[in-house]
C-alpha positions as CSV (number, residue, x, y, z in Angstrom):
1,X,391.9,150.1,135.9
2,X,389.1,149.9,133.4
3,X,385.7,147.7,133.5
4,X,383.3,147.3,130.9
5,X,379.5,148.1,131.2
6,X,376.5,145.9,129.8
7,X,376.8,147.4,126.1
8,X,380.6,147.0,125.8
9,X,381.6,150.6,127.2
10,X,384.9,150.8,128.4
11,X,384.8,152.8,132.0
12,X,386.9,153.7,134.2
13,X,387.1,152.9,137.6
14,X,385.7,156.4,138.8
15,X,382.8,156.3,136.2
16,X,379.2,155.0,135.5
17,X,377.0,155.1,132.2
18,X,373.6,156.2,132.6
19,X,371.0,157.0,130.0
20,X,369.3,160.3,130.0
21,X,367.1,162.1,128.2
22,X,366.5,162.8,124.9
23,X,368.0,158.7,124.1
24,X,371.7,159.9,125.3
25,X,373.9,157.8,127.3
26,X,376.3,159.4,129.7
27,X,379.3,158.4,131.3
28,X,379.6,160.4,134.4
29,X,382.5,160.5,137.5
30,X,381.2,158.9,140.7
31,X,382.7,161.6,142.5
32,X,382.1,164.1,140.4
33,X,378.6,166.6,139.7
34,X,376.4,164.6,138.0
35,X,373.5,165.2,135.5
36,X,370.6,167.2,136.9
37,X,367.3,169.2,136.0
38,X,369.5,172.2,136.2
39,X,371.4,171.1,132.7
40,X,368.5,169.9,131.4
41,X,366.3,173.0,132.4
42,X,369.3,175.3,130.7
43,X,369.1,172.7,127.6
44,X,365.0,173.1,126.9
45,X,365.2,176.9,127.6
46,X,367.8,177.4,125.1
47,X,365.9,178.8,121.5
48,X,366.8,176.6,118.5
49,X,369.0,178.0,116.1
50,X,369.6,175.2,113.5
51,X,371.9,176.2,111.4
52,X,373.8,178.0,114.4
53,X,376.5,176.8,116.1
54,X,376.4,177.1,120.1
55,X,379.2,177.4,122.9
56,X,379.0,175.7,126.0
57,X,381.1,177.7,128.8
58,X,381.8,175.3,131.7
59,X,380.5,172.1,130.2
60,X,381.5,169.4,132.4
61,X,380.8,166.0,130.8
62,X,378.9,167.9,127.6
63,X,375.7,167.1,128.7
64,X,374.1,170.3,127.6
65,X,375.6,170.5,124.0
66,X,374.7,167.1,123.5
67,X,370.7,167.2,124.9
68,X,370.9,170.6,122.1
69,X,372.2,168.6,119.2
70,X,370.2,165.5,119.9
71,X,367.1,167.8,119.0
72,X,369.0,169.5,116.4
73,X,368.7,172.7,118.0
74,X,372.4,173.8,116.8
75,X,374.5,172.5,114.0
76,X,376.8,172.0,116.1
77,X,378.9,173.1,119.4
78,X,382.3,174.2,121.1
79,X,382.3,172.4,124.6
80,X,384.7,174.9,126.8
81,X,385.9,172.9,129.6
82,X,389.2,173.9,131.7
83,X,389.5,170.3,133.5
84,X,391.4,167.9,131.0
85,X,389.7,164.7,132.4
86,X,386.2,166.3,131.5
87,X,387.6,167.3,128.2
88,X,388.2,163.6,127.6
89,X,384.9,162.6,129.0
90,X,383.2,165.0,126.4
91,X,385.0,163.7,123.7
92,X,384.0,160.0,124.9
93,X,380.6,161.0,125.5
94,X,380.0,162.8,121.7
95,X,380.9,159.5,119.9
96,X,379.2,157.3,122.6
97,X,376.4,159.5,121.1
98,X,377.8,159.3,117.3
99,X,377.9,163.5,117.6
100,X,381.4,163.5,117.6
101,X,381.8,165.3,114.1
102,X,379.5,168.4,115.9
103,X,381.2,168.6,118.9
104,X,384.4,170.4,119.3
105,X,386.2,170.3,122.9
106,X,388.2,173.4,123.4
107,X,390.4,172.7,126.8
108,X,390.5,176.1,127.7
109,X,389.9,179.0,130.7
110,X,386.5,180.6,129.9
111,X,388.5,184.0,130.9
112,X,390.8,183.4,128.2
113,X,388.5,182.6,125.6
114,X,388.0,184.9,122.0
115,X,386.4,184.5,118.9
116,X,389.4,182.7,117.5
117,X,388.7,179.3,119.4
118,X,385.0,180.0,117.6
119,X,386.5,180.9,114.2
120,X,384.5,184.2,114.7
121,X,381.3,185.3,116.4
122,X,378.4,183.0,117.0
123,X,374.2,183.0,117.6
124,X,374.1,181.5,121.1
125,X,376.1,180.7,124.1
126,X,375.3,178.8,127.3
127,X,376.2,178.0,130.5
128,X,375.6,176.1,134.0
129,X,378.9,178.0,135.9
130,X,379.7,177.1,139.3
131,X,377.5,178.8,141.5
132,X,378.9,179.3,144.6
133,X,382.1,182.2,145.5
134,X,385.2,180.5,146.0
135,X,385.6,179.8,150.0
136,X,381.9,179.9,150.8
137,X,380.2,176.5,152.7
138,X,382.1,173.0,152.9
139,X,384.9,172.9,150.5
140,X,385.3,169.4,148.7
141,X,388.3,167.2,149.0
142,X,388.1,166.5,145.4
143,X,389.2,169.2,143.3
144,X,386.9,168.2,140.5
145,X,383.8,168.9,142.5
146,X,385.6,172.1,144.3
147,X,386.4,173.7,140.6
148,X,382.5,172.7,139.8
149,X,381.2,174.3,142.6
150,X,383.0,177.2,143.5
151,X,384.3,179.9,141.2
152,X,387.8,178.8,141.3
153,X,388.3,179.3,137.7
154,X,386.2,182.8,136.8
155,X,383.5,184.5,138.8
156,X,380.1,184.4,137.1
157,X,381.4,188.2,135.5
158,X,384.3,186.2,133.8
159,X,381.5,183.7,132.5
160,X,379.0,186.7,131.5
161,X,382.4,188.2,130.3
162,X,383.3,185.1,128.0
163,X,379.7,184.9,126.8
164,X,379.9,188.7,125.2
165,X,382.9,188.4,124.0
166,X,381.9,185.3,121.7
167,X,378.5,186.5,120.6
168,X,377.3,188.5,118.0
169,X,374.9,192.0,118.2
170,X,371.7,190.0,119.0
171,X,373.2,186.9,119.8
172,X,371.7,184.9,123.1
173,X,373.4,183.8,126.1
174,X,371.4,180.9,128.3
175,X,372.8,180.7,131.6
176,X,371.3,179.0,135.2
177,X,372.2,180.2,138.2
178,X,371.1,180.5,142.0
179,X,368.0,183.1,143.1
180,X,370.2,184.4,146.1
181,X,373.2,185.4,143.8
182,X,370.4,186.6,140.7
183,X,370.9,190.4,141.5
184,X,375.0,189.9,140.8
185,X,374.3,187.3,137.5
186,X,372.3,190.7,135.8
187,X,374.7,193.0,137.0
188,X,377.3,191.2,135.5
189,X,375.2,190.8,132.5
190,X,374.5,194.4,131.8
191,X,378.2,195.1,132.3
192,X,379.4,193.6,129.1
193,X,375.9,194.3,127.2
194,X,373.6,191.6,127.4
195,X,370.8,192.3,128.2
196,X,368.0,189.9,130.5
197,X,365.2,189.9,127.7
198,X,363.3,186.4,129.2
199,X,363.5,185.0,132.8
200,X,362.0,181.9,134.5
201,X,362.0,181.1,138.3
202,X,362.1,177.7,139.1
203,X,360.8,176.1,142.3
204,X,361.1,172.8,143.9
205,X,357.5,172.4,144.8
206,X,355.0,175.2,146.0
207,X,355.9,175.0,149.4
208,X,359.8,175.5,149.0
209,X,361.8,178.8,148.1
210,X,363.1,179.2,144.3
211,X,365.8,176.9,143.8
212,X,367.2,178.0,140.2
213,X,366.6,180.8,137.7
214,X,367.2,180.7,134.0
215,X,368.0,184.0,132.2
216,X,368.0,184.5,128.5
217,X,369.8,187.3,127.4
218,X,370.7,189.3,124.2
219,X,373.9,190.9,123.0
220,X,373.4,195.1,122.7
221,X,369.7,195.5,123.3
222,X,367.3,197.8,124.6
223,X,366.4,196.9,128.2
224,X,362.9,195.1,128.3
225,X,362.3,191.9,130.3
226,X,359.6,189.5,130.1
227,X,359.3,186.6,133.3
228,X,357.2,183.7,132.9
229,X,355.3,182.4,135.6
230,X,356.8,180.6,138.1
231,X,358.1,176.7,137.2
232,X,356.8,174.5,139.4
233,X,358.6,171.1,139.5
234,X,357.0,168.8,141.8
235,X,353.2,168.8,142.7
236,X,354.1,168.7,146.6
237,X,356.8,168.7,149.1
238,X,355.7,165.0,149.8
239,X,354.0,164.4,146.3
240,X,357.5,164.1,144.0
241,X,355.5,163.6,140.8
242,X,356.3,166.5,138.0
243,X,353.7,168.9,137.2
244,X,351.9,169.2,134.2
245,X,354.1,172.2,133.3
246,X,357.4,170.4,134.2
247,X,356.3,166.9,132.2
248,X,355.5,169.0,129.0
249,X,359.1,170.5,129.2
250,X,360.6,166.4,129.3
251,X,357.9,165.7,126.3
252,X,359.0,168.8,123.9
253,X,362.1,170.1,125.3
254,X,361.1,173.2,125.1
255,X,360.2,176.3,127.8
256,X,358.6,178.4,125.2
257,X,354.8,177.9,126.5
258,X,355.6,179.5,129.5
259,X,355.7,182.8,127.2
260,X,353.2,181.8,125.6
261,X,350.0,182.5,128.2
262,X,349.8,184.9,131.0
263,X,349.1,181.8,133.4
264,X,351.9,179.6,131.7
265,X,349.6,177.3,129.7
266,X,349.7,175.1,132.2
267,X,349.3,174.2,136.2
């Protein structure tokens, strides 16, 4: 069964429209993961490459490709998605968007992918994999939140794998991923020769332990890695307003002031 939102969108019975950032809407499952600072976070940290395009390995409902090509920071992008119903999300939520002439949905395992799915080698890859080990904590009931979750479908090396495989020498890979699992995301990294060039540790608030970190790496450099100071996203535990450093990355979508200064450019 079907319903129709306020501006005529036709949604199923699972799903709800939101609008996000960057003046996207987004029609999202109800039972499903739903759009986060993580994406967005993974989105702003990504370096524009204009005339580039980009892949997105495990993009759920596109959201990531879609906050890049809003700001034009790709020509366009391959949304890799191994869950059918996401794929058709994706393709509903590029024209909802009028990007669907930048968007390309490949329906594919990211352990499976090459460089003829790309037509050839590109500048950038990202990706927000599942960041949990398949069997570890509660599993879900729904298989669309157990496959988004857990590494049902590739470990993070099959991701880091997919990612080297599609880039180019010097080509970037963007991926977010958990502080407890960080020391086996740049293991995995260095074993098919990307190297972390750029990190940032992300925390809640400053009395909470990291909850995210966001590696750039490149394809067959030198080893040298530079970490911003740390992201702080809420002033307080009790105080849930952003911090200067968090609001500036929703006003410019970008992460590259943290690089920019020794104390971040900003509290």
């Amino acid at each position: 069964m079907e319903k129709i939102a306020d501006n005529k969108v036709i949604l199923k019975d699972d799903e709800r429209l939101d609008e996000i950032n960057e003046n996207l809407s987004l029609i999202q499952k109800t039972g499903g993961l739903t759009f986060g600072t993580d994406a967005y976070l993974l989105s702003a940290f990504a370096k524009p490459i204009p005339s580039s395009s980009v892949v997105d390995l495990g993009s759920g409902t596109g959201v990531a490709s879609l906050l890049c090509l809003a700001r034009d920071k790709y020509k366009s992008a391959f949304a890799v998605e191994i869950q059918e119903p996401f794929c058709d999300l994706i393709q509903r939520n590029a024209a909802l968007n009028n990007l669907q002439a930048r968007v390309s949905v490949l329906n594919k395992d990211v352990r499976e992918l090459t460089q003829a799915d790309t037509g050839g080698a590109v500048s950038a890859v990202i990706s927000n994999p599942p960041y949990m080990v398949k069997g570890a904590g509660v599993s879900s009931a729904d298989d669309r939140m157990e496959i988004a979750r857990r590494e049902c479908n590739g470990t993070i090396r099959d991701f880091c794998a997919a990612a080297s495989r599609l880039l180019m020498t010097g080509g970037l890979f963007y991926t977010v991923f958990r502080p407890d699992r960080l020391p086996e995301l740049i293991s995995a990294l260095r074993d098919v020769h990307l190297e972390p060039k750029r990190m940032v540790t992300v925390y809640p608030d400053v009395e909470s332990r990291p909850c995210l970190v966001l590696i750039e790496s490149k394809k067959d450099a030198s080893p040298s890695l530079i970490q911003a100071p740390p992201l702080i996203i809420y002033q307080s535990r009790a105080n849930r307003v952003y911090t200067e450093s968090m609001a500036h990355i929703y006003d410019t979508f970008s992460m590259e002031f943290l690089f920019e200064s020794r104390k971040g450019g900003r509290a």
